[in-house]
N, C-alpha and C positions, 0 to 999 in steps of 0.2 A: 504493500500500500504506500502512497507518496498523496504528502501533504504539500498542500502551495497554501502560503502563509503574505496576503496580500495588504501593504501599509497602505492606505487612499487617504490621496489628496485633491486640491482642485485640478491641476494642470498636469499633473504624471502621478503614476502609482509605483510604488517597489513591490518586486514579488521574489518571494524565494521559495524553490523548492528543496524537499526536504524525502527523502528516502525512507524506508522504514525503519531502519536502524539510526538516525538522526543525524545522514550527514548532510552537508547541504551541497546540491549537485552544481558543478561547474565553480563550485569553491566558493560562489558568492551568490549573492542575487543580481538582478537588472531591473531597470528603470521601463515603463513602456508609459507615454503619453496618452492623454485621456483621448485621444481622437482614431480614427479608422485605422490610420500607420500603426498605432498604440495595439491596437486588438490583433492586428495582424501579426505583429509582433512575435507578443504574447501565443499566439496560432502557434508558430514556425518554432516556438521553446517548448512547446507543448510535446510537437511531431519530433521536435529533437530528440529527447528523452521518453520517449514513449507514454507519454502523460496520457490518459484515456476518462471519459466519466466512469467506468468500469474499475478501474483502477487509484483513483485519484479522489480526493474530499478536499475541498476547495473554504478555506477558510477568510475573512474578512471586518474590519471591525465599522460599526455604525456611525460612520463619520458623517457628520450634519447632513447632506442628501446626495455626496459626492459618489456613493455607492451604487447608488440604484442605477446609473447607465453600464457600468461592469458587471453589476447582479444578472442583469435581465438579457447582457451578450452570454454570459455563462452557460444560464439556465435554457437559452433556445440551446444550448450543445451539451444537452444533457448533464449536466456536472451537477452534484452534490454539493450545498452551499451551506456552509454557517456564517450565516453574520453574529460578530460576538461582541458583549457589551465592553465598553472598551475599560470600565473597570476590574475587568479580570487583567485586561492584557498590563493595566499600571502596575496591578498587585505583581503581577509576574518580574515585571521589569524591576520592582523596585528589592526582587529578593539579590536581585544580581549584583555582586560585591562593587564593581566600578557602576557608576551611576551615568554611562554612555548611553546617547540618545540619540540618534539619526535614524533617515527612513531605512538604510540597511537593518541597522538592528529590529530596529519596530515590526521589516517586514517577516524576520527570522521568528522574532519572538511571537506575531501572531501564530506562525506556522508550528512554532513546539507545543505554546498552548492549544493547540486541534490535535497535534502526536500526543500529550496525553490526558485528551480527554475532560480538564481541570476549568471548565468553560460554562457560563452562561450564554446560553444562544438571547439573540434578541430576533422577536416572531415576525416574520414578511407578512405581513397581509394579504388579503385574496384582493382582485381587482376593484371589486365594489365598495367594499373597506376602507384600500388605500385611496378609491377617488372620495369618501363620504369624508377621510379623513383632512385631504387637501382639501375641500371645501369649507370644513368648517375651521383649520385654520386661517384659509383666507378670508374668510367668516369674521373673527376675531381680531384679526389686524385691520378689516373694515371699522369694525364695532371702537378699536383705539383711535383710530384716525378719525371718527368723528367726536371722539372727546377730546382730544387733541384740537381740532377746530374750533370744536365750543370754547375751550381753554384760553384759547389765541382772540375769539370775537369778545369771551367776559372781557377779556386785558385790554382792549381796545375800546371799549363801551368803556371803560372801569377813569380810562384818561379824556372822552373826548364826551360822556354824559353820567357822568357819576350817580347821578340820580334814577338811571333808567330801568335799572332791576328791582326797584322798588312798582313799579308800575304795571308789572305784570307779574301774575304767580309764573311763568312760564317764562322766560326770556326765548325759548327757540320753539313758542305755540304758535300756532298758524297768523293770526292777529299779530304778532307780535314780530314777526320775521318778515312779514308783507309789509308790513309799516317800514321796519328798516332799508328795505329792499330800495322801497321810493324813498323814503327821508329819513336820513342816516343820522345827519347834527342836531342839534336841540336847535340851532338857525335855521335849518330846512324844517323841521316839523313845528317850530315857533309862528314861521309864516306861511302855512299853507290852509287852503282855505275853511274853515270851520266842516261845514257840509259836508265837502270832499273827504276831509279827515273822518267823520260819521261815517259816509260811506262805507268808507275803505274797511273801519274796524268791526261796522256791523254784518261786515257781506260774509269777511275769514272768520266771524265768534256766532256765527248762525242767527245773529239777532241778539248776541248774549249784551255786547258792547253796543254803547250808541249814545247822542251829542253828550251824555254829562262825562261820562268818559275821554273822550274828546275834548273835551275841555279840560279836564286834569291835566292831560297828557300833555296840551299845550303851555297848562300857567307853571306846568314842570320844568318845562324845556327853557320857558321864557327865563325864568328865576334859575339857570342851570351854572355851575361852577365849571363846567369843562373846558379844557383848553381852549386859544382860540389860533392858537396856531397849527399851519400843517393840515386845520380840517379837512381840505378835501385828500390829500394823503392816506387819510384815516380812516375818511368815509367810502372810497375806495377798495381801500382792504375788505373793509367789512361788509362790503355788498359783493365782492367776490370768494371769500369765506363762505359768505352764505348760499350763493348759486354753489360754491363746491359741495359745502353741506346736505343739500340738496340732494344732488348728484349722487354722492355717495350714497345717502340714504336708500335712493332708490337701485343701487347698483345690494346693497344689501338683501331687499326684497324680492330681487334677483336670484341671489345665490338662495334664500331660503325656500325659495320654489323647487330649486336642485334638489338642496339637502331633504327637504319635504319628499320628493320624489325615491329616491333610494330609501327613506327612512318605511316610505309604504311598501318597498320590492322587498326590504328585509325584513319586516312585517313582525319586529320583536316588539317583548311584552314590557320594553324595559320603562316606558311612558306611566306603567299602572304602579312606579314605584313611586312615593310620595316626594313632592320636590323636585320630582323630574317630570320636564315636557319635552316636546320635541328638538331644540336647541340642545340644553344639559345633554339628551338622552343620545343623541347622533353624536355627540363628542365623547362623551363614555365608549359606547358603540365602538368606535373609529380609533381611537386609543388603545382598548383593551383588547381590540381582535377577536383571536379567538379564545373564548371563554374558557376552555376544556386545555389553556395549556397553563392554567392556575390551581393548583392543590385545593385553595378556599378561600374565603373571603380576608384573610390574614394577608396572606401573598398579593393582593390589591390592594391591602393597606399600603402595603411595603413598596411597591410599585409605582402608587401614584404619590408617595411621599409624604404621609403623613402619620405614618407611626412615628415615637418618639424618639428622639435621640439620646443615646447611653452615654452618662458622662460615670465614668468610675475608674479608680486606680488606688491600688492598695486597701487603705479602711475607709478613705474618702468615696461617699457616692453624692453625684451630685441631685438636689433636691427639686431644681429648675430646669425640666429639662422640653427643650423645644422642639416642634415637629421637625423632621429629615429632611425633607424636603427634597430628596432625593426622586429621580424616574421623570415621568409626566407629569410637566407644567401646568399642560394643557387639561391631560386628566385629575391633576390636583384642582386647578382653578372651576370647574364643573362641579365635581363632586361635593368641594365648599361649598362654591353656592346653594346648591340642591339642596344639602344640608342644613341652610343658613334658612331656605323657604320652611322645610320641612320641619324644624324648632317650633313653629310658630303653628302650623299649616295642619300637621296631623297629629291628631290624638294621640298616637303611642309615641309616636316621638317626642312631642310636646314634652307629653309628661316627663319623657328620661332626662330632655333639656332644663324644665326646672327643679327636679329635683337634683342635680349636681348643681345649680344656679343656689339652691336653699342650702348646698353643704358648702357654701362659702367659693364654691369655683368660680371663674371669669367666666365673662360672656366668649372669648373665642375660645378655651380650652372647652365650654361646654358643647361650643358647636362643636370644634375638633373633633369630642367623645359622639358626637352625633353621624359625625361625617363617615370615624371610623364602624359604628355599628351599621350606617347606609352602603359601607363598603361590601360587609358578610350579607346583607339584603341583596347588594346588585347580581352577586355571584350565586345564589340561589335562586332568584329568579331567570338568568341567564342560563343555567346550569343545568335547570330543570326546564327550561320554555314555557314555564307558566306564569300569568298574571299575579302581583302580589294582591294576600290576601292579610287584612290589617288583625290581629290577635285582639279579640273585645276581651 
């Protein structure tokens, strides 16, 4: 049997082969670039040595997404693939007396840790998975960039109408972002016409708003401390923020037509678990794969990072200790949430939330104890393919 032990980068990868007795063939490894020369390369070192998928187990560490155009030439040529979490191959490296570190070594040492066996694989996804998953991260980096936005229009309102967030419960309600849209400075909405102004607020508030409103908004602006310099600079930005806004928005509503779509093809039960709706539940989903390569609900603690961290040495154990935060971000930042609704939201959890609230816990360790019992719930329901059913 002959291991290839592959370091991945952006722009070349190192590979080394490795024999079954551990030595490494051709005395070292080679470089082969990420591109078609690259793979062919790779081909022609293969046929040299008589590398086969019969013969050969092909190993690799999950390097931010550099892997997947190598994974996926492998796998059309039948090859045996572990991608492994690249916390083993540190562990390994750091047992080794000189603390040398290049892509030779890296791509050696992936290859001995697959000769023996001493490895966590990290799970490839099936096609539907991996697309439910890049969507709802693009999902998510939508969802920052429009707070991000909002961030940038408060700080610009904050210098050129100080006043203005007082005037609407809503700063980015429909009312309240058509108004800006047309009249940005507290001197443009100062001098526009009484009526028109009516119009405007009562047509986007359904009738809610109308002239006495209209008139606040005015003797606001009149009486306003905002800068008077650079206005239109200012007001500029902020009507292009807000068509961005916009835009985004609806490029959001977009994607959760997507994820809605695959969420109904996979047709899981994981929606009937409390705190979890379609959004939370596609990113669980899409994170955790497949459910049946988990022992139990423990092993998704530990995965999406929220079991606690051990602090101890000698007789000292430490008394504060904070979530790991280790694995998925992505799957950590979901299942809080979910967690955070379901405190509140359902009875049995409720209840568990304030009775560690009444032994004196905090609000986030309570959720945390929440999060971690919604973790042994997902993998039951998952596990089983049945709807959850709440314990009266």
């Amino acid at each position: 049997m002959f291991y290839v032990g592959i370091d991945i980068a952006k722009r070349a990868h190192e590979v080394c082969f490795l024999s079954s007795d551990g030595e490494v063939l051709d005395g070292n490894s080679f470089k082969i670039p990420n591109t078609i020369s690259g793979v062919d390369k790779l081909q022609r070192m293969l046929d040299k040595y008589g590398l086969t998928p019969q013969n050969s187990i092909v190993a690799m560490e999950a390097t931010g997404h550099y892997w997947l155009v190598l994974y996926s030439w492998l796998l059309e040529r039948g090859f045996e693939i572990k991608v492994i979490n690249p916390i083993v191959t540190d562990a390994f490296r750091n047992m080794r007396i000189r603390k040398a570190k290049n892509d030779r070594i890296d791509a050696e040492i992936v290859a001995r840790v697959l000769m023996f066996g001493e490895y966590q694989e990290t799970s490839v996804s099936s096609d539907e998975t991996l697309s439910l998953r890049q969507l709802c991260r693009y999902r998510l980096w939508q969802v920052q960039t429009v707070s991000d936005l909002k961030r940038k229009i408060i700080a610009l309102l904050d210098q050129v109408f100080p006043e203005y967030e007082n005037l609407f419960t809503d700063i980015f309600g429909m009312s309240s972002k058509e108004l800006l849209k047309l009249y940005t400075t507290p001197e443009e909405i100062a001098s526009v016409n009484t009526l028109k102004l009516t119009n405007l607020l009562s047509s986007h508030s359904k009738g809610h708003f109308g002239k006495e409103k209209a008139l606040e908004v005015k003797a606001v602006a009149k009486g306003s401390l905002g800068i008077k310099i650079a206005t239109d600079a200012f007001a500029f930005q902020i009507r292009q923020m807000l068509e961005q806004l916009e835009f985004v928005d609806e490029q959001i509503e977009g994607i959760d037509v997507e994820i809605n779509a695959y969420m109904d093809k996979l047709n899981s039960p994981i929606t009937t678990i409390p705190g979890i709706g379609s959004a939370y539940g596609a990113v669980i989903l899409s994170e955790l794969g497949d459910i049946h390569r988990f022992p139990g609900g423990k092993q998704i603690v530990s995965y999406s990072g929220i079991d606690a961290s051990v602090s101890e040495s000698g007789d000292f154990t430490g008394d504060q200790c904070h979530i790991s935060k280790r694995g998925s971000s992505y799957l950590r930042r979901a299942i809080w949430g979910a967690a955070f609704i379901a405190s509140w939201s359902d009875p049995e959890l409720s209840a568990y939330y304030q009775r560690l609230r009444k032994r004196g816990k905090p609000h986030q360790v309570a959720v945390g104890a929440v999060a971690r019992k919604l973790c042994h719930i997902i993998f039951a329901v998952l596990s089983e393919n049945r709807t959850y059913e709440a314990r009266v």
